[in-house]
NUDO-662173 format. One record per residue (C-alpha): residue in three letters; z, x, y. Coordinates in steps of 0.1 Angstrom, whole numbers, padded with zeros to 4 digits, always signed. Layout:
NUDO-662173
alaZXY ...
end
This chain:
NUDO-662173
unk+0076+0550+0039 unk+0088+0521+0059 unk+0066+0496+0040 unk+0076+0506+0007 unk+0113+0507+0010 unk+0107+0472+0025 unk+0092+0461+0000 unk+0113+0475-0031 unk+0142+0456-0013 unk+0123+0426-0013 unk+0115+0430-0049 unk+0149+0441-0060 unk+0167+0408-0044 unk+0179+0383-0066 unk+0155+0357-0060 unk+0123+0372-0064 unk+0140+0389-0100 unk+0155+0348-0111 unk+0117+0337-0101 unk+0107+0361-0123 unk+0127+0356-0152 unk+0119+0317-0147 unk+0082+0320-0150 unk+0086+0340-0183 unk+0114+0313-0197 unk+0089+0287-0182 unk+0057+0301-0198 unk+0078+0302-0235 unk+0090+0267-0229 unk+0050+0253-0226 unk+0044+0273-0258 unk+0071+0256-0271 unk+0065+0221-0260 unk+0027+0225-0260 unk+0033+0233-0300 unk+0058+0201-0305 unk+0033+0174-0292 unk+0001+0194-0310 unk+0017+0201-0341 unk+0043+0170-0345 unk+0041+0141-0323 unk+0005+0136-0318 unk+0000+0141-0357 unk+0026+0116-0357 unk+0016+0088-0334 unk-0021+0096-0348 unk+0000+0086-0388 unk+0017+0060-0375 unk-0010+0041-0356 unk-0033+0054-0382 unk-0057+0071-0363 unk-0072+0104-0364 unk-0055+0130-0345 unk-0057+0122-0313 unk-0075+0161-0307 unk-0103+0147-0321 unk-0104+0117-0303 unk-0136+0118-0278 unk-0170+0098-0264 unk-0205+0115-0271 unk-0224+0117-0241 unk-0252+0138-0256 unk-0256+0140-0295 unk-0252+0173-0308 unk-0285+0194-0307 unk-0270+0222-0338 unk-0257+0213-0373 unk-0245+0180-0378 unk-0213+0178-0360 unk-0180+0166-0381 unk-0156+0146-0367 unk-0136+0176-0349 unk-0143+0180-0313 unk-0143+0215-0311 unk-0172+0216-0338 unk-0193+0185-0318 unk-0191+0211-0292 unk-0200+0242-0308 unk-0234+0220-0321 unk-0242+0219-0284 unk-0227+0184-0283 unk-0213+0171-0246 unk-0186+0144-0248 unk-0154+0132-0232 unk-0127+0144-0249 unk-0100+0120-0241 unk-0079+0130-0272 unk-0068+0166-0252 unk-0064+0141-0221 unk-0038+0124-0239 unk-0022+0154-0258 unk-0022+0172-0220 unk-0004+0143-0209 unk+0023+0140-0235 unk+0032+0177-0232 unk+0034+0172-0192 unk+0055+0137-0200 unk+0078+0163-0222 unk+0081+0193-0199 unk+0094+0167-0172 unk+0115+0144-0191 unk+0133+0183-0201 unk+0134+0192-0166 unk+0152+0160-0155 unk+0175+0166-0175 unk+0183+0203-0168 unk+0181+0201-0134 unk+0207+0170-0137 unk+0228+0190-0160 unk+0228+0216-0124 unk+0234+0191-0099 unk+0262+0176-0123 unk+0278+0213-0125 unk+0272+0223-0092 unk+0290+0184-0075 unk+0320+0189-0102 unk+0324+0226-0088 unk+0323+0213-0053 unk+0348+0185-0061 unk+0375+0210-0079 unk+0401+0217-0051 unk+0397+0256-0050 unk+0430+0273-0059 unk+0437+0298-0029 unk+0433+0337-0037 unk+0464+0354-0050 unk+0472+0372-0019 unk+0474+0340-0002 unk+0496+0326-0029 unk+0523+0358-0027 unk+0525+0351+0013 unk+0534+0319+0010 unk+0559+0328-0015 unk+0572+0357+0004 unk+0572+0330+0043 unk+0590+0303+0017 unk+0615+0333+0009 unk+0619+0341+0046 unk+0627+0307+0055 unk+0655+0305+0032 
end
């Protein structure tokens, strides 16, 4: 029984529970971001550069051997087509550029927190306070 209670105690602390609770948050947050570059930048950049959206953007390395491919990449590669597809690269990328741009900033929101607590002169606990009021009394 040894093992298990060791290991319910190391399950139970707080870190392992915050990890957990991060991973979920951090999972939602890629959904999230994943859906803002897919869904509104890339179509976008794609507008505004006027190009096709930049999912679709890929080199053929071996024509398509099924029906005649259309210009989306996912049907060149259900007609058996192999090609680079560059366009996900570059979608991948943005969301990654996103995700940390985010962090950065959280994580300096923290460290900004955390140094102006660390600054703050700590105001003593109460039972400190009512001794020195009580010695200040004595003295007099």
């Amino acid at each position: 029984m040894g093992m298990i209670s060791e290991f319910k105690e190391f399950a139970i602390k707080g870190n392992m529970v915050d990890m957990a609770v991060g991973l979920v948050l951090g999972a939602a947050f890629g959904t999230i971001i994943s859906s803002l570059v897919g869904d509104i930048l890339t179509p976008l950049v794609s507008w505004a550069a006027n190009l096709p959206d930049f999912a679709n953007l890929y080199t053929e390395l071996t024509p398509a051997t099924g029906k005649a491919a259309s210009q989306s990449f996912d049907d060149f590669k259900a007609a058996e087509g192999v090609g680079l597809g560059w366009g996900n690269f570059i979608n991948a990328f943005l969301a990654f550029l996103m995700v940390a741009i985010a962090l950065f900033f959280v994580v300096k929101g923290i460290n900004n927190v955390k140094k102006a607590e660390a600054e703050a002169p700590a105001e003593p606990p109460a039972s400190e306070v009512l001794l020195g009021e009580i010695r200040d009394l004595l003295k007099k």
